[in-house]
C-alpha beads as a LAMMPS data file, in Angstrom:
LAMMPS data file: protein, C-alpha beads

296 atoms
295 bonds

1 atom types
1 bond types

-500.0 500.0 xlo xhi
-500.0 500.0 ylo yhi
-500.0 500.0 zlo zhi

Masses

1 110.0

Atoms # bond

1 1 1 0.000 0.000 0.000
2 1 1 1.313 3.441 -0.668
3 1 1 2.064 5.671 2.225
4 1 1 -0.994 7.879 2.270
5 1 1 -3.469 4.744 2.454
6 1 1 -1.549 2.565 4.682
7 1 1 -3.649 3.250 8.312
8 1 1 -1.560 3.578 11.135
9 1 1 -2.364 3.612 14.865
10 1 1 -0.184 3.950 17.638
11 1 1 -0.523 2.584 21.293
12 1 1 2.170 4.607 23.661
13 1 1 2.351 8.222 22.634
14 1 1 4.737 9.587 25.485
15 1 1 7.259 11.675 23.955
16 1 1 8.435 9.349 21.721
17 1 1 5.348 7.894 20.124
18 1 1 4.087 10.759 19.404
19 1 1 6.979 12.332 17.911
20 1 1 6.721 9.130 15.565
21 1 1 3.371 10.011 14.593
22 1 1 3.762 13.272 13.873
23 1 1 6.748 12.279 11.716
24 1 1 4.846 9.801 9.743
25 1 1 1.887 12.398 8.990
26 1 1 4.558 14.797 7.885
27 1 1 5.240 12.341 5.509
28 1 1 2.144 11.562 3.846
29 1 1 1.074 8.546 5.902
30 1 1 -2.679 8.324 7.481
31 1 1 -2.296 8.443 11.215
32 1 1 -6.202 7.063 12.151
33 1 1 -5.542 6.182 16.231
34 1 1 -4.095 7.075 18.926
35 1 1 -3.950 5.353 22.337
36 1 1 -2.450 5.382 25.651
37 1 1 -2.579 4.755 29.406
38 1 1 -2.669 8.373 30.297
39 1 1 -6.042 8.803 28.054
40 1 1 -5.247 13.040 28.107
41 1 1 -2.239 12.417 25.917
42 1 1 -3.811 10.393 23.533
43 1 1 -6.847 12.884 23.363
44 1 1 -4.332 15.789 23.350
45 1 1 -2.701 14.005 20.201
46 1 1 -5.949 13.152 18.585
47 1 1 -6.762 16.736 18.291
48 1 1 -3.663 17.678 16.975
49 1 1 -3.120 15.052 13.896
50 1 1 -7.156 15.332 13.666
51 1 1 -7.518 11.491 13.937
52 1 1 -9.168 9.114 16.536
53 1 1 -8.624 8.897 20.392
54 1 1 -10.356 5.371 20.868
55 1 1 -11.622 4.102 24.248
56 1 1 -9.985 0.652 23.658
57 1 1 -7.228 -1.226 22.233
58 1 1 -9.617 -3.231 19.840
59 1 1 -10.720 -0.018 18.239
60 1 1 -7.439 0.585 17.512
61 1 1 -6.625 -2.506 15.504
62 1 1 -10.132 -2.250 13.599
63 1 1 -8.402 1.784 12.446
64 1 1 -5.067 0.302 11.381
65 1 1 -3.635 -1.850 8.924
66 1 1 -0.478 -1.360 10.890
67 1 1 0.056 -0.752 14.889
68 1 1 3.379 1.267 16.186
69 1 1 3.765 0.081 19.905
70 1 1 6.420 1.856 22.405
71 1 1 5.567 0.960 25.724
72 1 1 7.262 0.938 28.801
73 1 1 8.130 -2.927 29.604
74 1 1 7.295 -6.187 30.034
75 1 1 4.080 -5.758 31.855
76 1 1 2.713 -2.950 30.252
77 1 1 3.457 -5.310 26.678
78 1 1 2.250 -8.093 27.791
79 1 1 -1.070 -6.367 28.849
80 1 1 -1.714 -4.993 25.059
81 1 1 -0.848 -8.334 23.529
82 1 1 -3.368 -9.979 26.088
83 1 1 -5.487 -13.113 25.580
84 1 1 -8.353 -11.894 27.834
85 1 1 -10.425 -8.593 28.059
86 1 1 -9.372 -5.564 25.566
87 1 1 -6.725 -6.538 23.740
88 1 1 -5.122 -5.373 20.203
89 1 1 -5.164 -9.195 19.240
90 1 1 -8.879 -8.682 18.748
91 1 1 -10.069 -8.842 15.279
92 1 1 -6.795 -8.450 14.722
93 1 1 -6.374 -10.901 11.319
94 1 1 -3.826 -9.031 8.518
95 1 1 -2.758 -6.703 10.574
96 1 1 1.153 -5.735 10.979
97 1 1 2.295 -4.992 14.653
98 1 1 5.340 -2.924 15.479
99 1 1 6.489 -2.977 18.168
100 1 1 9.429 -0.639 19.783
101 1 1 9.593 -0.740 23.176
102 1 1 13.305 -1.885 25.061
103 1 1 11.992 -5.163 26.668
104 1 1 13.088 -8.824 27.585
105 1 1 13.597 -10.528 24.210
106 1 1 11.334 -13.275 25.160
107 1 1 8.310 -10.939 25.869
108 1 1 8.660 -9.660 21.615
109 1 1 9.085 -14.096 21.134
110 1 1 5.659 -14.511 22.560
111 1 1 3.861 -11.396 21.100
112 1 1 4.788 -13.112 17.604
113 1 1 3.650 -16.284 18.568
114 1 1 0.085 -14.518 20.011
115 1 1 -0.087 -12.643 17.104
116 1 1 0.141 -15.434 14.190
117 1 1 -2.035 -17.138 16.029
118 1 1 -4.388 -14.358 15.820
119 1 1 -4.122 -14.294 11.986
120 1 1 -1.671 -11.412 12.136
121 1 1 1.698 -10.395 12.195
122 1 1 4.586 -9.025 14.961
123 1 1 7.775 -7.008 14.311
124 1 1 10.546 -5.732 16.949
125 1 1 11.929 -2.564 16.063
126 1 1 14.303 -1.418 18.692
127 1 1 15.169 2.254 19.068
128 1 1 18.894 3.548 19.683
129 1 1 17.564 7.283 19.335
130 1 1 16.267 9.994 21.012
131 1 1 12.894 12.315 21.259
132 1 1 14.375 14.516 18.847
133 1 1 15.421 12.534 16.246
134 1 1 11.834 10.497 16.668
135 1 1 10.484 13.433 15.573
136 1 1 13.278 14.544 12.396
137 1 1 12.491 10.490 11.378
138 1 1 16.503 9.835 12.064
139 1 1 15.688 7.270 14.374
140 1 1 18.180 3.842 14.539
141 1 1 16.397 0.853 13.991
142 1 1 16.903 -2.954 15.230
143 1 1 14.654 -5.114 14.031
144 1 1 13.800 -8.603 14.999
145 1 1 10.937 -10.993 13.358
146 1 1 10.262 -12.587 10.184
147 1 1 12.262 -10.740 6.985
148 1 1 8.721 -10.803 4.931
149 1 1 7.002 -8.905 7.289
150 1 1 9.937 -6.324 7.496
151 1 1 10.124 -6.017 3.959
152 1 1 6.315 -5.010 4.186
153 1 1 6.944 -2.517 6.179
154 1 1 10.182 -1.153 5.620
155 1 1 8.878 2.057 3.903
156 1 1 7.272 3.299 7.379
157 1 1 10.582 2.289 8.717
158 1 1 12.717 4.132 6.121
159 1 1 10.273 6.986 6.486
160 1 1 11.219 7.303 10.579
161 1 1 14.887 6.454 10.496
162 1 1 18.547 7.212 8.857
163 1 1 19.586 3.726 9.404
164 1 1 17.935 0.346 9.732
165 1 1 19.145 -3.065 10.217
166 1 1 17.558 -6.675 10.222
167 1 1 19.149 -8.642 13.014
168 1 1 17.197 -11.876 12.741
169 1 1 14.402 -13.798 14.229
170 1 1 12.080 -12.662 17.025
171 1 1 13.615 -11.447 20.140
172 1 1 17.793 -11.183 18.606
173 1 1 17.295 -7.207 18.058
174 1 1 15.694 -7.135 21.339
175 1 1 19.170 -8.581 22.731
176 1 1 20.920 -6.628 20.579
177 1 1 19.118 -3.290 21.980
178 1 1 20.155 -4.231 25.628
179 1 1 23.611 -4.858 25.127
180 1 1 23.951 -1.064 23.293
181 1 1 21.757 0.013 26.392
182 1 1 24.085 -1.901 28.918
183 1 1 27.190 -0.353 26.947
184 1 1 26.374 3.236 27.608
185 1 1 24.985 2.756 30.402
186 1 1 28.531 1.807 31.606
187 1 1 30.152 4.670 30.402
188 1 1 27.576 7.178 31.209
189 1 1 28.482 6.238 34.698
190 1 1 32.150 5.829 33.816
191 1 1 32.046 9.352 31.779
192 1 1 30.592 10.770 35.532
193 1 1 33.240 9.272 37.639
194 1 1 35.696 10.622 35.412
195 1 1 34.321 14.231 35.309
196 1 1 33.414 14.410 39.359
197 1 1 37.081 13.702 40.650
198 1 1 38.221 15.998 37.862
199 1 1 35.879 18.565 39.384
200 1 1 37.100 17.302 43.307
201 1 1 40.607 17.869 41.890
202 1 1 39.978 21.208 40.688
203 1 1 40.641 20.458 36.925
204 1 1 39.125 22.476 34.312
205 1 1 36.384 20.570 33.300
206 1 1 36.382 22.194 30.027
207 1 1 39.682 21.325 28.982
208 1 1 39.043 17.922 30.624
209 1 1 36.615 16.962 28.089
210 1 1 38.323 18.219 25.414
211 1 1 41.023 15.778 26.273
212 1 1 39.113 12.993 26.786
213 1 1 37.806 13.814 23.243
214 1 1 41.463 13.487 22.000
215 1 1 42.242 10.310 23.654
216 1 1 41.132 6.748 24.621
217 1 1 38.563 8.317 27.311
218 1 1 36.341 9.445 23.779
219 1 1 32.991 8.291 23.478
220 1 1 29.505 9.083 22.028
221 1 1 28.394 9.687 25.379
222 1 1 31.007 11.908 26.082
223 1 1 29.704 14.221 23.418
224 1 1 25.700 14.241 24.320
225 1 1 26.565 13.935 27.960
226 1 1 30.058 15.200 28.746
227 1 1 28.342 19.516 29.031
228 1 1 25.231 18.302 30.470
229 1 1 27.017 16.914 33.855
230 1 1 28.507 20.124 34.417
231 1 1 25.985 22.249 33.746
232 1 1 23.635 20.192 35.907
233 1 1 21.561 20.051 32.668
234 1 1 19.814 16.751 32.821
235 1 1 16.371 17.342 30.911
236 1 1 15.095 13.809 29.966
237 1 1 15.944 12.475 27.090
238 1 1 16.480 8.573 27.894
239 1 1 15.543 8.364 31.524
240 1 1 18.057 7.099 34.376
241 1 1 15.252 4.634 35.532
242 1 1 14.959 3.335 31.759
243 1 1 18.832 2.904 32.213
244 1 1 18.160 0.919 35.466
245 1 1 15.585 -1.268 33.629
246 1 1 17.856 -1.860 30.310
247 1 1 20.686 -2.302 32.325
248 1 1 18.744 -5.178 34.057
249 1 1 17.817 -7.001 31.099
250 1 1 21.210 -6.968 30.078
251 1 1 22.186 -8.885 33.596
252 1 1 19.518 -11.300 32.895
253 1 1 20.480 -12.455 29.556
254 1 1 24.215 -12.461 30.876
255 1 1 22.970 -14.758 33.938
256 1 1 20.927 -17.155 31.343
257 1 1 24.343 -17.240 29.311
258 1 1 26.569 -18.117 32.530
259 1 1 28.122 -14.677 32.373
260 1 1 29.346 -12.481 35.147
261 1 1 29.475 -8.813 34.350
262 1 1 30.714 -6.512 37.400
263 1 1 30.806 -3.165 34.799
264 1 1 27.565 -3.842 34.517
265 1 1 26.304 -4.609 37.517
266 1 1 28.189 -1.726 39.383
267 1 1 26.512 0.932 36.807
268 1 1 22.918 -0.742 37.138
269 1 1 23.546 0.422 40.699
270 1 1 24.643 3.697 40.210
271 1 1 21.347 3.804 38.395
272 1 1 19.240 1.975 41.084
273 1 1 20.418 4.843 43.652
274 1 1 18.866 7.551 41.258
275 1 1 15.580 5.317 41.301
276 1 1 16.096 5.601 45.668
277 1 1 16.597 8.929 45.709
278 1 1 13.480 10.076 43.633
279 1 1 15.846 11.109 40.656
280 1 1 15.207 8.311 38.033
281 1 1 13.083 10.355 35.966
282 1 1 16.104 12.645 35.156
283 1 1 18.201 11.970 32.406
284 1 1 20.869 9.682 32.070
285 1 1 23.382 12.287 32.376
286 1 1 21.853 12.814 35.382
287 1 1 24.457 10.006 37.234
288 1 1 26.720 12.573 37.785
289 1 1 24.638 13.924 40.705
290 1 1 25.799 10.950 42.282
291 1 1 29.704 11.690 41.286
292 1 1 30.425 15.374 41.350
293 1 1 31.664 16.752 45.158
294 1 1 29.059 18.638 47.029
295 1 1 25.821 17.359 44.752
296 1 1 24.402 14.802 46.467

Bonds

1 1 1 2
2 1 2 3
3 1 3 4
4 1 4 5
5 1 5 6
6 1 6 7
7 1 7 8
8 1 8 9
9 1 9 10
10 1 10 11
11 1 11 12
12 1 12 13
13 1 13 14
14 1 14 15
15 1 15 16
16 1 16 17
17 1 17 18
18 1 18 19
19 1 19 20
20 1 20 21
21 1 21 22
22 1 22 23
23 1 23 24
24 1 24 25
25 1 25 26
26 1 26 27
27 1 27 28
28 1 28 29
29 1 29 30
30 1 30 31
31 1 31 32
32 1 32 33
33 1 33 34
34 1 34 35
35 1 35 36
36 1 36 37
37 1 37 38
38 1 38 39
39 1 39 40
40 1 40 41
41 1 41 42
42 1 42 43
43 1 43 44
44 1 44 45
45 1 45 46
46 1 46 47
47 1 47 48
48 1 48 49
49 1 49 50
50 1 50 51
51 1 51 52
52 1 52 53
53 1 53 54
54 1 54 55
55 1 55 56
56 1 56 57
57 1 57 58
58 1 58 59
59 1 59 60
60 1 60 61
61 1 61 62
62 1 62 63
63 1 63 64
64 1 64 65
65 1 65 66
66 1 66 67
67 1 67 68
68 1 68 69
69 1 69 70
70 1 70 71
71 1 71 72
72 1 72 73
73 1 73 74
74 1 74 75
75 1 75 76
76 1 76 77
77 1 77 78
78 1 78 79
79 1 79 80
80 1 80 81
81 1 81 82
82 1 82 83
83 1 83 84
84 1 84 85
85 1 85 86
86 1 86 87
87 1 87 88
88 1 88 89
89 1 89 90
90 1 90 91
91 1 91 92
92 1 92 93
93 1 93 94
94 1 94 95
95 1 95 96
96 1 96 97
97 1 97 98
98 1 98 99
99 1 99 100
100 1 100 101
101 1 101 102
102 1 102 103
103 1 103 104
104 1 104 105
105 1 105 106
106 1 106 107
107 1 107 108
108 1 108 109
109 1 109 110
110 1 110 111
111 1 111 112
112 1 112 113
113 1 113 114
114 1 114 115
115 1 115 116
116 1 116 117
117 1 117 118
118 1 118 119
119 1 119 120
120 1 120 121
121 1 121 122
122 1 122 123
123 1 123 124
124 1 124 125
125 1 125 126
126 1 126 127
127 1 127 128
128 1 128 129
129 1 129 130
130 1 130 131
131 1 131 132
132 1 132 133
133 1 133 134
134 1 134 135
135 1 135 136
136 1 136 137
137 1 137 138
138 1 138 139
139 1 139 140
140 1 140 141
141 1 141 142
142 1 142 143
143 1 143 144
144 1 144 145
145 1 145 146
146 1 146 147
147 1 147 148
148 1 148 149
149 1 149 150
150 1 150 151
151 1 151 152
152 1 152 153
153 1 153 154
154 1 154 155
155 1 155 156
156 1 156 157
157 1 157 158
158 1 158 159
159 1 159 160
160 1 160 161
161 1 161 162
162 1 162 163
163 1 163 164
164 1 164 165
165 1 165 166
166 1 166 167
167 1 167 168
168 1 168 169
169 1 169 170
170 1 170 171
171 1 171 172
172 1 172 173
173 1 173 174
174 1 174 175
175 1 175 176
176 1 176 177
177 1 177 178
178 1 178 179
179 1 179 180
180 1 180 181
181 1 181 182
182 1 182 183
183 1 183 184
184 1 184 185
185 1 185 186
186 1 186 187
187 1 187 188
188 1 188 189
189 1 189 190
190 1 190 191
191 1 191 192
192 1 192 193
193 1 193 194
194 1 194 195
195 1 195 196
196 1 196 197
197 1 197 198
198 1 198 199
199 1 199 200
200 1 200 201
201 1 201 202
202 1 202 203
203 1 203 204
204 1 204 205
205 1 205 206
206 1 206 207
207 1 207 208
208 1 208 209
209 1 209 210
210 1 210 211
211 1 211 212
212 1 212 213
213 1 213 214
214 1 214 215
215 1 215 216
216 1 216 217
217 1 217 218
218 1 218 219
219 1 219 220
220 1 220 221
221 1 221 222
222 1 222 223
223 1 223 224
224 1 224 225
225 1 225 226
226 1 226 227
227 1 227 228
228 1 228 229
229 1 229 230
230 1 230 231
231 1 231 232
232 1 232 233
233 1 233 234
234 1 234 235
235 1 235 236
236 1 236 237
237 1 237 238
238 1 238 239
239 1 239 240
240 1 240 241
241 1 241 242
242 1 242 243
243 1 243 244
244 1 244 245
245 1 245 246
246 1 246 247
247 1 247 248
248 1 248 249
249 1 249 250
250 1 250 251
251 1 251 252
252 1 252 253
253 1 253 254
254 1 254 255
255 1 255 256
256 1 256 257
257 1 257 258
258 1 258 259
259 1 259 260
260 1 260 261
261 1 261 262
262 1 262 263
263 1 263 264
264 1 264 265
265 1 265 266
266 1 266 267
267 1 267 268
268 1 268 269
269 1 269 270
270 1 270 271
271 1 271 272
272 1 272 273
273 1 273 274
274 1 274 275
275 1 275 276
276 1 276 277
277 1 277 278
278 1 278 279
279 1 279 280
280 1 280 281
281 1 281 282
282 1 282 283
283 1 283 284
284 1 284 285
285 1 285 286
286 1 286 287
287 1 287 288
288 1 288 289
289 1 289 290
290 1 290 291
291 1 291 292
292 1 292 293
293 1 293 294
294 1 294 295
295 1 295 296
């Protein structure tokens, strides 16, 4: 179907669902429905894209010949993709489910499995991105399932991201996701170590970074991060309490696999203490309130 037939609904439209949507109706594609847990954003998006806020998740699949999930985790996918009471598995035959939340591989294994069996079809397509680039449709994109069902919707795909990649079956971009996750998550923590006994030693943090930029101490992070730390600037983006979560289903597919990983485990931690402390809805960056002398 061409993109200004194909119907698309979305279920999750927090900051980065909705930035999705609003990419794909700047680019010619029909967004019919919106839904989500916190009703008043899905109404508030409704009104804005001039398209349906239905009252359930069944509604939803009846507007769509395709369905863009990004949920929050295991539970909250599990509870869409349910076998009793409203579900989007209701009448659900032909249509194409994607779904891009950062979850335990084996929950996007058994939506695919409830979903053929439901006469339709499932899709992981893990997000390395953030808000912004949701919205400019420069998104990274992992993506786990069957290859015919990417292939059928690759153009929505191409239409949100700058690059996209077929890992393999259901659940291997899901496992691909939390090992990037786990990654930076380790050096977000390491980047704030390195920056709070910098600041304790009375370095100039400016300079600092610009070394670390030079050298072995370089990183992505180190460039979306490194100014936020000091500045205290720590505006969400990718949450420290999604970083705990990720982090954890990392450590679970390391346990399954025999695997012990003390990096990990010691920044999961770091991240756990923002939960404690009623930070974890700061950013990422926001670790280094934790690090720095005199923050915390």
């Amino acid at each position: 179907m061409a993109a200004t037939t194909q119907r698309i609904g979305f279920v999750g439209v927090g900051r980065m669902g909705a930035n999705m949507a609003r990419r794909l109706r700047d680019q010619g594609y029909a967004v019919t429905a919106v839904a989500d847990a916190q009703r008043a954003l899905a109404e508030a998006l409704a009104a804005e894209l001039d398209c349906q806020a239905p009252d359930s998740l069944a509604q939803v699949t009846a507007a769509s010949d395709v369905v863009i999930t990004v949920v929050t985790d295991d539970h909250a996918m599990r509870q869409i993709f349910g076998q009793d009471g409203d579900s989007l598995l209701t009448g659900a035959e032909g249509t194409i489910f994607v779904n891009c939340a950062t979850i335990t591989p084996q929950v996007h294994v058994d939506v695919q499995a409830l979903a053929e069996a439901a006469g339709a079809h499932s899709l992981e397509a893990c997000m390395a991105s953030s808000i912004t680039q949701a919205r400019d449709g420069t998104l990274y994109l992992m993506c786990g399932g069957r290859a015919e069902v990417y292939r059928r919707v690759e153009p929505i795909l191409e239409s949100l991201s700058v690059t996209r990649r077929f890992i393999g079956p259901a659940g291997t971009a899901a496992q691909v996701k939390a090992l990037v996750n786990m990654v930076m998550n380790v050096n977000t923590a390491g980047l704030a170590e390195g920056l709070g006994l910098g600041a304790a030693l009375g370095l100039d943090l400016e300079m600092l970074q610009t070394v670390f930029s030079q050298t072995g101490a370089n990183s992505r992070v180190l460039e979306t991060d490194g100014e936020d730390m000091v500045a205290r600037d720590h505006e969400t983006y990718f949450s420290s309490a999604h970083a705990a979560k990720d982090s954890g289903i990392a450590l679970s597919l390391a346990q399954d696999a025999g695997l012990d990983l003390p990096l990990a485990q010691a920044s999961k931690a770091q991240y756990d203490r923002m939960v404690e402390i009623g930070k974890g809805e700061l950013d990422k960056s926001g670790v280094a309130e934790l690090t720095f002398p005199g923050r915390n």
